[in-house]
N, CA, C and O atoms as a GROMACS GRO file, in nm:
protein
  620
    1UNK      N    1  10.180  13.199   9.778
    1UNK     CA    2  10.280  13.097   9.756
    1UNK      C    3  10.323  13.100   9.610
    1UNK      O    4  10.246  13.145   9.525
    2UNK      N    5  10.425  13.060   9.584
    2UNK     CA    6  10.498  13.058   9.478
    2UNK      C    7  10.489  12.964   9.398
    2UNK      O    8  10.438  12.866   9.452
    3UNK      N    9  10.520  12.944   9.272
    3UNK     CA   10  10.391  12.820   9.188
    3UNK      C   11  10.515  12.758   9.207
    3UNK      O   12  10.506  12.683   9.304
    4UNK      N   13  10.636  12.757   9.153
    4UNK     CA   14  10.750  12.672   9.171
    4UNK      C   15  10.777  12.605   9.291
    4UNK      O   16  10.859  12.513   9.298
    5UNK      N   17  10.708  12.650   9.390
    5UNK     CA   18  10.765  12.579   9.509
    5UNK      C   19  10.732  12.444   9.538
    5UNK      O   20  10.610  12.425   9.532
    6UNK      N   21  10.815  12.320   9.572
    6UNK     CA   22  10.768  12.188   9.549
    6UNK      C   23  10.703  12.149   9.632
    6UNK      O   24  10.713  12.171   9.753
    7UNK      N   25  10.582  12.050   9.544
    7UNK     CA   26  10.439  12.032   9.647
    7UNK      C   27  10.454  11.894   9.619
    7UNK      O   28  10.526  11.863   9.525
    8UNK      N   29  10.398  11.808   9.686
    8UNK     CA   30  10.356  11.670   9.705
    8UNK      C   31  10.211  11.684   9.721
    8UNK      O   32  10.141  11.751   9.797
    9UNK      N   33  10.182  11.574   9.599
    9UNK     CA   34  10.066  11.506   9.667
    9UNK      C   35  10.003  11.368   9.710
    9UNK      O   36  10.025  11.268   9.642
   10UNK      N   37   9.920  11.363   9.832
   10UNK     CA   38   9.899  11.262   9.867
   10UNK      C   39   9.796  11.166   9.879
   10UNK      O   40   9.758  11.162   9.995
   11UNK      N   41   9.734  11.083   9.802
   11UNK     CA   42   9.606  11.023   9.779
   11UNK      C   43   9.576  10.909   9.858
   11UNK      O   44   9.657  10.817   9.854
   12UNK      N   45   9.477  10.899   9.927
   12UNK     CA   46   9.404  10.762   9.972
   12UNK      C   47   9.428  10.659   9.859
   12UNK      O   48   9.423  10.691   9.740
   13UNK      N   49   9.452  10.551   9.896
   13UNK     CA   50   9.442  10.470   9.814
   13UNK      C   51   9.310  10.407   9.785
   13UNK      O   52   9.224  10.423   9.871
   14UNK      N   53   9.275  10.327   9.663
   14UNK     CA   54   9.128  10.322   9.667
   14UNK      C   55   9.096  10.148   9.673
   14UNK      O   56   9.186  10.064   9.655
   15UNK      N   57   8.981  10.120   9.695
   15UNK     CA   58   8.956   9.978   9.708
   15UNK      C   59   8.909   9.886   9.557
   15UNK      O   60   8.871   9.770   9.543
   16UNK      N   61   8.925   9.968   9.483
   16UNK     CA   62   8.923   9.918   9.373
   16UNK      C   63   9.028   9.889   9.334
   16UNK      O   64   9.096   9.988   9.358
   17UNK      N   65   9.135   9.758   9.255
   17UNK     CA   66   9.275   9.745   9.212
   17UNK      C   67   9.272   9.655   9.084
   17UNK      O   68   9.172   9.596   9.042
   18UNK      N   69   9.369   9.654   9.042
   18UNK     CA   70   9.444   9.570   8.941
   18UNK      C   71   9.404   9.446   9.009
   18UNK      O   72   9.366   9.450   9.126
   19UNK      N   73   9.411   9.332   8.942
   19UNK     CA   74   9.455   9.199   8.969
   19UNK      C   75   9.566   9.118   9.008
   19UNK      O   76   9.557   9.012   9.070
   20UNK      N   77   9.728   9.201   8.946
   20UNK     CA   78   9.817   9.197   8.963
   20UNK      C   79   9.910   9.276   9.013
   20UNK      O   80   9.880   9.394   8.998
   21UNK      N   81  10.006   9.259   9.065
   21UNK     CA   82  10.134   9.367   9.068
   21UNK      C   83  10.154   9.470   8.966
   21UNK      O   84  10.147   9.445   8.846
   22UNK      N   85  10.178   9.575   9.011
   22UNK     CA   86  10.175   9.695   8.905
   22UNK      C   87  10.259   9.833   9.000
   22UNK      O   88  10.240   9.833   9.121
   23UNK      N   89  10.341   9.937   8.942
   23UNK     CA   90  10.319  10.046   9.016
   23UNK      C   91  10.237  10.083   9.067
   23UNK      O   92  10.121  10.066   9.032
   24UNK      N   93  10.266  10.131   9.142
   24UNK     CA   94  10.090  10.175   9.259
   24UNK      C   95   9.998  10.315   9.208
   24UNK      O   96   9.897  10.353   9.267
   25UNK      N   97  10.049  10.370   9.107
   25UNK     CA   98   9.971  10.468   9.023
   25UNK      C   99   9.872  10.373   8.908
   25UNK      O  100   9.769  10.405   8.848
   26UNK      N  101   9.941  10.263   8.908
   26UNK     CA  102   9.809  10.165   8.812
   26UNK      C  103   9.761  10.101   8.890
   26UNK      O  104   9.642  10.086   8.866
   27UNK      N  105   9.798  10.046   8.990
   27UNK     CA  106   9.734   9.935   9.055
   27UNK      C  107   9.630   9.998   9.118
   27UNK      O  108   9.557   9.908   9.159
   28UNK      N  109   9.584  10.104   9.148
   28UNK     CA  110   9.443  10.154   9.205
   28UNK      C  111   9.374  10.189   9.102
   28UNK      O  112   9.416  10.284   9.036
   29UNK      N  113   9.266  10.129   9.068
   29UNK     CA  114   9.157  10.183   8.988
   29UNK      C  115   9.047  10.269   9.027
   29UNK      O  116   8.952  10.285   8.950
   30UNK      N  117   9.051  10.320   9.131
   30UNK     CA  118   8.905  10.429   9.199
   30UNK      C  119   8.922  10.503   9.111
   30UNK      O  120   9.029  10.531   9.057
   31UNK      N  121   8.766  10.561   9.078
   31UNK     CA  122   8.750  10.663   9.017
   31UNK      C  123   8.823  10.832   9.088
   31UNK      O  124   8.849  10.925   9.011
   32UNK      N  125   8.847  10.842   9.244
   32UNK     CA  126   8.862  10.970   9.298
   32UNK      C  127   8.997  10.973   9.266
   32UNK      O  128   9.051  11.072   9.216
   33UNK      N  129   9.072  10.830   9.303
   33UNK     CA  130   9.200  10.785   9.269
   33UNK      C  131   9.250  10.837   9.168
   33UNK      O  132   9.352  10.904   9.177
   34UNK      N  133   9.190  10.816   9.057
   34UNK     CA  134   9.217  10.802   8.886
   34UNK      C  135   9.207  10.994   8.895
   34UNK      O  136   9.272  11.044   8.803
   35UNK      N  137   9.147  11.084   8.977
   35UNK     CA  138   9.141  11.179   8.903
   35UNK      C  139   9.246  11.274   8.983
   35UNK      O  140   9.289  11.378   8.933
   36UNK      N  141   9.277  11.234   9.097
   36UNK     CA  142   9.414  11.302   9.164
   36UNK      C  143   9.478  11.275   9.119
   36UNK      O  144   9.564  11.363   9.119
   37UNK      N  145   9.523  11.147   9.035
   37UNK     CA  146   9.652  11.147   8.944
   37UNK      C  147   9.676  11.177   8.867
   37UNK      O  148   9.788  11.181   8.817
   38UNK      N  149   9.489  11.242   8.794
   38UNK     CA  150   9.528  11.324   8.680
   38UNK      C  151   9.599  11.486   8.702
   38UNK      O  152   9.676  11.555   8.636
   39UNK      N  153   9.524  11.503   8.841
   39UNK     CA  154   9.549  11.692   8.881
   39UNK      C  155   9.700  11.659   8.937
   39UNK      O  156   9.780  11.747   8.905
   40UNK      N  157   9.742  11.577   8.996
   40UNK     CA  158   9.893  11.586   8.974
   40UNK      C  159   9.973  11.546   8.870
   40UNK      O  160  10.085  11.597   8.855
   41UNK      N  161   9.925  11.451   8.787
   41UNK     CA  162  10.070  11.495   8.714
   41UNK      C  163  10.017  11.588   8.566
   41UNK      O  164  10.090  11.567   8.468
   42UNK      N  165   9.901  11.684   8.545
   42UNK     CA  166   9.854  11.774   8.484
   42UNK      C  167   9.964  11.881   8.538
   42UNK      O  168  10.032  11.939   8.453
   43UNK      N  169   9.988  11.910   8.691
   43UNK     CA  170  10.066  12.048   8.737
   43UNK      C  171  10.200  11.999   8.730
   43UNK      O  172  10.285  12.078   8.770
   44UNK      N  173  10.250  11.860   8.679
   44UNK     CA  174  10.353  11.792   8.757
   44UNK      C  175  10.390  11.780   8.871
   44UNK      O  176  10.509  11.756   8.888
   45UNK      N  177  10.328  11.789   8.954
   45UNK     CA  178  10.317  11.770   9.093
   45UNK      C  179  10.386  11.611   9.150
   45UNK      O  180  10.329  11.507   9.118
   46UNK      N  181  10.501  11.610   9.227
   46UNK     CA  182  10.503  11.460   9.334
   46UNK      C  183  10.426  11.420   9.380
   46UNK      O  184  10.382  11.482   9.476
   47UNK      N  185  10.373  11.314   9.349
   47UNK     CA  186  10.244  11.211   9.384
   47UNK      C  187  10.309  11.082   9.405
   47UNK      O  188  10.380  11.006   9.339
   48UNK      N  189  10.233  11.089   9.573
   48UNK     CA  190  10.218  10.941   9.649
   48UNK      C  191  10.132  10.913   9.686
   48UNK      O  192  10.041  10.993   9.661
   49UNK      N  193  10.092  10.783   9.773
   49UNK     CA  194   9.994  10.709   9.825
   49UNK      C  195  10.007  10.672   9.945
   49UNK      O  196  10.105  10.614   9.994
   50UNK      N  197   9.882  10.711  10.009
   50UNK     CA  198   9.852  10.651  10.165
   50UNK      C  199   9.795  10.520  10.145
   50UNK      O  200   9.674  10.528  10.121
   51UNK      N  201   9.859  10.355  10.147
   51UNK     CA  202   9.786  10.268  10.149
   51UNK      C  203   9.795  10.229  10.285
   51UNK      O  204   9.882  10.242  10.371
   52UNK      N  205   9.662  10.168  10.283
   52UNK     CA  206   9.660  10.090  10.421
   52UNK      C  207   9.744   9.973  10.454
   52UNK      O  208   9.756   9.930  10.569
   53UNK      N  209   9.804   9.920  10.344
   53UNK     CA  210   9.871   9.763  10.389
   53UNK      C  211  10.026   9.821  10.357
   53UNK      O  212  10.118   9.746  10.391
   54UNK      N  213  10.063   9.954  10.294
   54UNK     CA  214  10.225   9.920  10.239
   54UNK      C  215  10.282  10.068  10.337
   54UNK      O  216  10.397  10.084  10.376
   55UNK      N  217  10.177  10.152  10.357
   55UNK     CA  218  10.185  10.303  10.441
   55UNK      C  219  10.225  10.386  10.318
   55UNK      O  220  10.167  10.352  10.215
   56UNK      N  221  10.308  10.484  10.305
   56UNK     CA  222  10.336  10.623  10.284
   56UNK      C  223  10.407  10.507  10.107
   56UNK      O  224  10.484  10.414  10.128
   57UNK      N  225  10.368  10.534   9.984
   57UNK     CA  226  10.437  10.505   9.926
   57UNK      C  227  10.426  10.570   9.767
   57UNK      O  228  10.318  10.609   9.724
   58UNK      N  229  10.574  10.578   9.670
   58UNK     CA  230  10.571  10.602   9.576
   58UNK      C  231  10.482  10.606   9.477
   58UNK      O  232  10.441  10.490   9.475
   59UNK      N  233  10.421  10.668   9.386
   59UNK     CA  234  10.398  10.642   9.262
   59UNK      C  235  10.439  10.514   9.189
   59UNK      O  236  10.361  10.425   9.157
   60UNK      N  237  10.563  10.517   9.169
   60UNK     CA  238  10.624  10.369   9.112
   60UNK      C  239  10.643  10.296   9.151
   60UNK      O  240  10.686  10.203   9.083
   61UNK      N  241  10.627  10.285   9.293
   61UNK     CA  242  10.676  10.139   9.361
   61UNK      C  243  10.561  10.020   9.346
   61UNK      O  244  10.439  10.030   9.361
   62UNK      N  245  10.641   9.908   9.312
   62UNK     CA  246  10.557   9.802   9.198
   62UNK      C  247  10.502   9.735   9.378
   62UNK      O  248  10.573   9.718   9.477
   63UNK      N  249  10.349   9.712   9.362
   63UNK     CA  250  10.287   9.657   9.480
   63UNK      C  251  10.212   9.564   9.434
   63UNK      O  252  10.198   9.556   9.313
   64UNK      N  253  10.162   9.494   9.502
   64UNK     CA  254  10.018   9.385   9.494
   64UNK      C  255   9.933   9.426   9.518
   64UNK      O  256   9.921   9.537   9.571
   65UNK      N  257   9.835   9.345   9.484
   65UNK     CA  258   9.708   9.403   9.512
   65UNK      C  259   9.660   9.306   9.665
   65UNK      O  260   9.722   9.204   9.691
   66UNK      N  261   9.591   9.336   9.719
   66UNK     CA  262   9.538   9.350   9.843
   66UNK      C  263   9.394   9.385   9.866
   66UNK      O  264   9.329   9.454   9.786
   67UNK      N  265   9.332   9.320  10.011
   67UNK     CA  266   9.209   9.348  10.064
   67UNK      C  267   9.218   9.394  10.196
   67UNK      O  268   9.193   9.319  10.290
   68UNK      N  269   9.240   9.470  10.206
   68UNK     CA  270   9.252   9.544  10.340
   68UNK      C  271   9.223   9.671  10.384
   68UNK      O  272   9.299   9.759  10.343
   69UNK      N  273   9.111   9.712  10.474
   69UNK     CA  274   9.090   9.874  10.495
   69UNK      C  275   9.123   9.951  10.610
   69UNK      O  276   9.217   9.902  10.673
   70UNK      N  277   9.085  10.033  10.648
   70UNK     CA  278   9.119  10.098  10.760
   70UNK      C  279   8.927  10.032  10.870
   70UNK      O  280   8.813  10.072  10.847
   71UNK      N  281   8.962   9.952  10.953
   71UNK     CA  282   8.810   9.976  11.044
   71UNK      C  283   8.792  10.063  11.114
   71UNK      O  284   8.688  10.129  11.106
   72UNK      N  285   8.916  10.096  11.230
   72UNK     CA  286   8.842  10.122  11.351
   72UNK      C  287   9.013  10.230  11.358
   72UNK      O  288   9.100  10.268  11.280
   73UNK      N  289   8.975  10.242  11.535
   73UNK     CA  290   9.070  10.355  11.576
   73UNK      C  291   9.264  10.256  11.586
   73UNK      O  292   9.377  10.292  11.553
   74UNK      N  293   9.210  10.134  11.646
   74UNK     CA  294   9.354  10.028  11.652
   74UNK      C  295   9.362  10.049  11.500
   74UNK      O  296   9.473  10.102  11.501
   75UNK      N  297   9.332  10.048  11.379
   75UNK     CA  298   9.369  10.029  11.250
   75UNK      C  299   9.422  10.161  11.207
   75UNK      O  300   9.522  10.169  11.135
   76UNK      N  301   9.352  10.273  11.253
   76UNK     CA  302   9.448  10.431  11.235
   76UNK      C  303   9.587  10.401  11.285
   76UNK      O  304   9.696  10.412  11.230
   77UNK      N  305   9.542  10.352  11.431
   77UNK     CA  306   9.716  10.395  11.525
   77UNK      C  307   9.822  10.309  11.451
   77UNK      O  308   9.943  10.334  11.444
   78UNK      N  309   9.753  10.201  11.397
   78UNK     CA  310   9.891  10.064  11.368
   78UNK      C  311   9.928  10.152  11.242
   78UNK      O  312  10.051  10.154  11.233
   79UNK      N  313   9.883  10.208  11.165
   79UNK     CA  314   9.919  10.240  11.067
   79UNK      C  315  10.013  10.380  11.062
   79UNK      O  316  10.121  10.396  11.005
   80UNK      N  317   9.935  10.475  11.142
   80UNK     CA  318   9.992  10.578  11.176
   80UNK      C  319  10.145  10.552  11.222
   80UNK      O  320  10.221  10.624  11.158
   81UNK      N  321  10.218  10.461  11.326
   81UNK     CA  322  10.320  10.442  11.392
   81UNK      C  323  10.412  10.444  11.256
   81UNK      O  324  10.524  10.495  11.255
   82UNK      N  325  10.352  10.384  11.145
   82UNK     CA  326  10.458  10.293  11.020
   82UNK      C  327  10.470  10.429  10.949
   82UNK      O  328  10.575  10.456  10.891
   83UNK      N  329  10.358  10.524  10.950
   83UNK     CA  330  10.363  10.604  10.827
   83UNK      C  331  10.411  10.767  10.887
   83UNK      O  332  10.461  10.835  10.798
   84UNK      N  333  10.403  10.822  10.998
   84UNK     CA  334  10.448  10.907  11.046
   84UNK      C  335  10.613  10.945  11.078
   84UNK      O  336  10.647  11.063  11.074
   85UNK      N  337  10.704  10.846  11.108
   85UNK     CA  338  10.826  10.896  11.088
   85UNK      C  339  10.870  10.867  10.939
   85UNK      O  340  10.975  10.925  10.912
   86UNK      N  341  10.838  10.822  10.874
   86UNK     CA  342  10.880  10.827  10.695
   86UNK      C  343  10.782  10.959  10.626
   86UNK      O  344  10.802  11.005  10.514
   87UNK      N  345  10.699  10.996  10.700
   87UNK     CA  346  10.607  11.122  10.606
   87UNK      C  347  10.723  11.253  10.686
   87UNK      O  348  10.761  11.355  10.629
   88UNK      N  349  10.749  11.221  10.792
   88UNK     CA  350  10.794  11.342  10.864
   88UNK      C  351  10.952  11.357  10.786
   88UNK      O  352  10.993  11.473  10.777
   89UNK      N  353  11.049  11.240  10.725
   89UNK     CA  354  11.134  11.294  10.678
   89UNK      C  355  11.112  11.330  10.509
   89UNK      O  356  11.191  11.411  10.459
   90UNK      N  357  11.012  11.274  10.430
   90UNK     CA  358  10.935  11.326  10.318
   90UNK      C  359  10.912  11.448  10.346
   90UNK      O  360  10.948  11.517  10.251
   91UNK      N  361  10.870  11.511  10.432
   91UNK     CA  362  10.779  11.639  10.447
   91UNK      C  363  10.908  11.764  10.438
   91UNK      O  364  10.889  11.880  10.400
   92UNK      N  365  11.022  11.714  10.477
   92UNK     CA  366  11.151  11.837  10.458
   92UNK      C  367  11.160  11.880  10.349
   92UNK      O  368  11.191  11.997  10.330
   93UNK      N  369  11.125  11.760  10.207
   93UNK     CA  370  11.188  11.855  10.089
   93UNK      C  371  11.071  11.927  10.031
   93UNK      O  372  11.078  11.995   9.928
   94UNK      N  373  10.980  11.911  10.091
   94UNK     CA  374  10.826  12.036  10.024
   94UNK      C  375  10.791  12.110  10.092
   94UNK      O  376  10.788  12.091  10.213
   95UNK      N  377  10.746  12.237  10.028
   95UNK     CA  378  10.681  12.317  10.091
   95UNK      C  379  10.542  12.330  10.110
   95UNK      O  380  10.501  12.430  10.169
   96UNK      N  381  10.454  12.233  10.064
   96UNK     CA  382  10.283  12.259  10.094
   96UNK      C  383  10.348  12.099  10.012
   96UNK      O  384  10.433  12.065   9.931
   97UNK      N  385  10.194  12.015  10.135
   97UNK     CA  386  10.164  11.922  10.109
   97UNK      C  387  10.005  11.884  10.076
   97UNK      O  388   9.921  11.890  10.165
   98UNK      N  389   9.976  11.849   9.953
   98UNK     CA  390   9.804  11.832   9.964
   98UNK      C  391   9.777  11.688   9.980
   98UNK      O  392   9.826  11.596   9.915
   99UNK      N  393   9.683  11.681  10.085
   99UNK     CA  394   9.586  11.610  10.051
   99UNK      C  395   9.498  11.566  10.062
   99UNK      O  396   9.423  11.589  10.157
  100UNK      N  397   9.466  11.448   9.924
  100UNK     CA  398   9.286  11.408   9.918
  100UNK      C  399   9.302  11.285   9.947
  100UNK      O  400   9.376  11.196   9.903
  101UNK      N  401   9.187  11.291  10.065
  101UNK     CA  402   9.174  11.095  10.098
  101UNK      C  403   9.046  11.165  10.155
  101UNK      O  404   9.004  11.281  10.155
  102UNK      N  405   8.992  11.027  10.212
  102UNK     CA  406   8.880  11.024  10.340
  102UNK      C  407   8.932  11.084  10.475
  102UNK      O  408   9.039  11.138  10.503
  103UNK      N  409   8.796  11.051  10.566
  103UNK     CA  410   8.836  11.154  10.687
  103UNK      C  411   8.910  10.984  10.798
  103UNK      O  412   8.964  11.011  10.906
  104UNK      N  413   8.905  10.888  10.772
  104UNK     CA  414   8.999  10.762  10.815
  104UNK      C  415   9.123  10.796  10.793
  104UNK      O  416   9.183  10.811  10.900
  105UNK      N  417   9.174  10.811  10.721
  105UNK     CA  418   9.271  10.836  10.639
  105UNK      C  419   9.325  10.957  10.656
  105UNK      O  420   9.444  10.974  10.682
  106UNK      N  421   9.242  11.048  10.642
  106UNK     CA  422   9.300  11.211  10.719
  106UNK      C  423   9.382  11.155  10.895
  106UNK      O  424   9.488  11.190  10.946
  107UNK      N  425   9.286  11.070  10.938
  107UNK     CA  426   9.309  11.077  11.120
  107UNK      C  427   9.467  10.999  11.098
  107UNK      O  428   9.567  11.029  11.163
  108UNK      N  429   9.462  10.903  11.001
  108UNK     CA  430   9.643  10.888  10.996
  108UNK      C  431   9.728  10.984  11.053
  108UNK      O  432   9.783  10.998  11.162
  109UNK      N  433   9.721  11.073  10.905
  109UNK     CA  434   9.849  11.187  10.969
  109UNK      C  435   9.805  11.313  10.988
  109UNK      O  436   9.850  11.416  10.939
  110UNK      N  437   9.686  11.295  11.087
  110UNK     CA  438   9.643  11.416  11.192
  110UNK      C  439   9.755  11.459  11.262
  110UNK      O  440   9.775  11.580  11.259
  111UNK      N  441   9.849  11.375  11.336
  111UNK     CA  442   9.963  11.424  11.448
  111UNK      C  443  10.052  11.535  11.324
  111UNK      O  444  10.078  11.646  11.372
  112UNK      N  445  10.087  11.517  11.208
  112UNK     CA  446  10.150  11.643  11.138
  112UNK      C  447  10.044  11.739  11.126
  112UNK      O  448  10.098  11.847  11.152
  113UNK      N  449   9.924  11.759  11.102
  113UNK     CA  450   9.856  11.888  11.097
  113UNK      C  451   9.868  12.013  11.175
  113UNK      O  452   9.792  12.108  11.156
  114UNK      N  453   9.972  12.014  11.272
  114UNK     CA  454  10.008  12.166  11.333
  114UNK      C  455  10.115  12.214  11.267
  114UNK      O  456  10.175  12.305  11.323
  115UNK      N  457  10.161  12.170  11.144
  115UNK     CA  458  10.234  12.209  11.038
  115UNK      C  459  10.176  12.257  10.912
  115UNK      O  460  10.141  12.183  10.819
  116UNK      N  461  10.165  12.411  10.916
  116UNK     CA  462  10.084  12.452  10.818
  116UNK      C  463  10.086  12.454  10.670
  116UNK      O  464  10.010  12.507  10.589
  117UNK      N  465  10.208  12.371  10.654
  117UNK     CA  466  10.268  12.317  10.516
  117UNK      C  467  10.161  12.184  10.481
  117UNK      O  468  10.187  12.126  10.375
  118UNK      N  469  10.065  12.140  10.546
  118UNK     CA  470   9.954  12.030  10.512
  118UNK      C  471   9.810  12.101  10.471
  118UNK      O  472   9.746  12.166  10.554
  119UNK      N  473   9.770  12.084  10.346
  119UNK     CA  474   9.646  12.116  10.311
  119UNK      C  475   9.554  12.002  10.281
  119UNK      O  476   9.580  11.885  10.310
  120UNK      N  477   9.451  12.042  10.225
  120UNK     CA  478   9.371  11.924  10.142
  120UNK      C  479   9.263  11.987  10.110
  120UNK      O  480   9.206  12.081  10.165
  121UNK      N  481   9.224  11.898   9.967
  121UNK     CA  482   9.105  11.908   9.908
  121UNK      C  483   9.014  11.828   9.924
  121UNK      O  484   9.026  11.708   9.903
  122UNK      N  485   8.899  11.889   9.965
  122UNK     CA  486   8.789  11.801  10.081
  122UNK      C  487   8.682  11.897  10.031
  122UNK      O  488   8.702  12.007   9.979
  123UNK      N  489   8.555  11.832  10.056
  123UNK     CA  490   8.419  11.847   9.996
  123UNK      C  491   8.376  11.835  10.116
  123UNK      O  492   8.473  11.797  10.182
  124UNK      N  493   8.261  11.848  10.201
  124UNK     CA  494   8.192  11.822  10.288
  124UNK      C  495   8.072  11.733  10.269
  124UNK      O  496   8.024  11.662  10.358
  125UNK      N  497   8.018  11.744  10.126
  125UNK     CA  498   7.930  11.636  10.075
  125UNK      C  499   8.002  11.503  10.053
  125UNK      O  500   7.943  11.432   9.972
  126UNK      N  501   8.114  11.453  10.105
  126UNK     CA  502   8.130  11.346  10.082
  126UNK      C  503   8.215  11.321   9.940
  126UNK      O  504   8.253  11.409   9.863
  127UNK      N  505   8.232  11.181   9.926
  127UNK     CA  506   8.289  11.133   9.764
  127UNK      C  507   8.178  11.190   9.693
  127UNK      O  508   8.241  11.175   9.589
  128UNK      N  509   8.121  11.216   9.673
  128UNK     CA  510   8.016  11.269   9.524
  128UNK      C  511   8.089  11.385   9.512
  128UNK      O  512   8.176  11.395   9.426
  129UNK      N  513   8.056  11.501   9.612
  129UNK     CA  514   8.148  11.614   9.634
  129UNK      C  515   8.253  11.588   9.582
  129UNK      O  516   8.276  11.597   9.462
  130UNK      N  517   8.332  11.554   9.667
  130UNK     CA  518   8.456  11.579   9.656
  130UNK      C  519   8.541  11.522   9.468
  130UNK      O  520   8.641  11.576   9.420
  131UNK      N  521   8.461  11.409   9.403
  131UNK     CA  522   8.449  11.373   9.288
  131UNK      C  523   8.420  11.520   9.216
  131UNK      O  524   8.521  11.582   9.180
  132UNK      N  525   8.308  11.570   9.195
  132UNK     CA  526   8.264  11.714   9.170
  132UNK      C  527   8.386  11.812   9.165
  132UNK      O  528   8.435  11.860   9.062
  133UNK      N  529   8.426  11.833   9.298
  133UNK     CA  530   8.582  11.951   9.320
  133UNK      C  531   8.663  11.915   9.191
  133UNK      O  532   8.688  11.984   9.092
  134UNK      N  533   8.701  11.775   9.224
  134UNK     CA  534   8.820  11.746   9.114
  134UNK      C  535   8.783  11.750   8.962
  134UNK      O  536   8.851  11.798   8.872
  135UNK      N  537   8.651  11.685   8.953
  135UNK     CA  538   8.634  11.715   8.758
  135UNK      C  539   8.665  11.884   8.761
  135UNK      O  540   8.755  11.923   8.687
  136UNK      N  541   8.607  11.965   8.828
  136UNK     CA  542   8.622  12.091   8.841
  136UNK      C  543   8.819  12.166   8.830
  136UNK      O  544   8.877  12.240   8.751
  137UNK      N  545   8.859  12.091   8.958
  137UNK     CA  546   9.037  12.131   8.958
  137UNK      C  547   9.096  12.095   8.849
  137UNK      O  548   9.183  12.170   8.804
  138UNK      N  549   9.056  11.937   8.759
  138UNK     CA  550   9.206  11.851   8.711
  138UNK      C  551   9.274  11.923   8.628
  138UNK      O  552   9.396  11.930   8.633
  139UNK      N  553   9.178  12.002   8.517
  139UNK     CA  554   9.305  12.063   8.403
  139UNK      C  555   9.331  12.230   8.457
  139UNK      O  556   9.395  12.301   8.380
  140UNK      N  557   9.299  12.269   8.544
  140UNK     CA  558   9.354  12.375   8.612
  140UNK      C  559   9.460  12.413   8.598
  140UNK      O  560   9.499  12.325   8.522
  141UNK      N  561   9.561  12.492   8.614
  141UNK     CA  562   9.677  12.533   8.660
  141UNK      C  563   9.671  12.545   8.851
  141UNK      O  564   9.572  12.556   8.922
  142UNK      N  565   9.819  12.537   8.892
  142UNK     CA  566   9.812  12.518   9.025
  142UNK      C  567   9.795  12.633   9.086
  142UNK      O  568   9.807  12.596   9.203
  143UNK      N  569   9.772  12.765   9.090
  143UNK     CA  570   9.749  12.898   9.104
  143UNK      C  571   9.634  12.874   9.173
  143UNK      O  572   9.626  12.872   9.296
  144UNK      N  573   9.518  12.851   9.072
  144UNK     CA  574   9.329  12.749   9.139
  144UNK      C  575   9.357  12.696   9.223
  144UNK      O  576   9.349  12.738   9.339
  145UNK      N  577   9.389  12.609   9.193
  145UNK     CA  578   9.393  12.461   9.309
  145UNK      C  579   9.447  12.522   9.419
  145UNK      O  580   9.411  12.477   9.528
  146UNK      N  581   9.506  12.590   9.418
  146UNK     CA  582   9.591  12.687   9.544
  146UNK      C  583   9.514  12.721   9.646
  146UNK      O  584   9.516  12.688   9.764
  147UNK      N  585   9.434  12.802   9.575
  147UNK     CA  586   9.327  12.874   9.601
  147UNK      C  587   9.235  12.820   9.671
  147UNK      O  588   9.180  12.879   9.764
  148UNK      N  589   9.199  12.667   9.623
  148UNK     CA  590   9.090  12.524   9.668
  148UNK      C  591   9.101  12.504   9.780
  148UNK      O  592   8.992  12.494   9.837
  149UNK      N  593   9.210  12.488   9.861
  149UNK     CA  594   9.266  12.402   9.937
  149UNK      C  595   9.238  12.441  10.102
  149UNK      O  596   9.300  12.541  10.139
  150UNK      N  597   9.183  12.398  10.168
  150UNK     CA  598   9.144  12.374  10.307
  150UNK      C  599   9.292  12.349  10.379
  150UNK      O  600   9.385  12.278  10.341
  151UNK      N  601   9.279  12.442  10.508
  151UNK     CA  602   9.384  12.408  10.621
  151UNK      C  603   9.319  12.231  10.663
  151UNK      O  604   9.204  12.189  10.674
  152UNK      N  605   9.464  12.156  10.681
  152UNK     CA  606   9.435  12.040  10.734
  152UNK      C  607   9.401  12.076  10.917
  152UNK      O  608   9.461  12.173  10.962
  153UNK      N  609   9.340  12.025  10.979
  153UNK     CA  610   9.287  12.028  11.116
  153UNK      C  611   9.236  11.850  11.172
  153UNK      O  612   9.165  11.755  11.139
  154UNK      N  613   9.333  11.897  11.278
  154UNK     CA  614   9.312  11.735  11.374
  154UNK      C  615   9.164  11.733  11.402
  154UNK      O  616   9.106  11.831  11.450
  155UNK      N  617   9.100  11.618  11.370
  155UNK     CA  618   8.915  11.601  11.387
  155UNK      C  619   8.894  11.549  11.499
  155UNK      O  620   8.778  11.527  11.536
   0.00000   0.00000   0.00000
């Protein structure tokens, strides 16, 4: 793949937040959070967010903060319905999409994974892991990270 070619990336949102309204690149304080935003905008990479309460959203779009997670399989589907036709017309202007979230959060937008334009960076040990990958990726060039990246697959 071609380094120029435009990539998105897409992060779980984390349960740690601001207190207040903020763009949604500040308003999450997770540590896994904090370090995908460093490996994207290190490559300049398009970076968004999978939240559970707002679905598929900007970097800048100014949000609240919130208590809300993903539980069960009704909490994938409700969410999935909101976030799958807005990812599917997002998904035209890139050519490889990454991303890092949990495996809740993966089952979102499992129904796009027979589109081989979806990757992600995933650890099998879990957040410790997957924490680990990224101190490892962030000041990389995207060539590596290229290299990192796991076919997405429906679980």
């Amino acid at each position: 793949m071609e380094i120029n070619k435009k990539i998105l990336v897409i992060a779980g949102c984390s349960s740690k937040k601001l207190l207040y309204a903020a763009p949604a690149k500040y308003l999450y304080q997770g540590t896994v959070f904090k370090k995908i935003k460093k490996l994207a905008a290190y490559n300049q990479l398009d970076f968004m967010i999978l939240s559970v309460k707002y679905g598929i959203i900007h970097e800048n779009d100014i949000i609240k903060p919130y208590n809300k997670t993903l539980k069960n399989k009704n909490d994938i589907l409700k969410l999935r319905k909101k976030v799958i036709p807005k990812l599917k017309a997002i998904e035209l202007n890139y050519e490889l999409i990454i991303i890092i979230m949990g495996k809740k959060y993966r089952d979102v937008l499992s129904p796009l994974f027979n589109d081989n334009k979806y990757k992600m960076i995933y650890d099998q040990r879990g957040i410790g892991g997957l924490t680990a990958k990224l101190n490892k990726l962030i000041n990389n060039p995207l060539d590596i990270i290229i290299k990192e990246l796991t076919p997405c697959k429906i679980s």
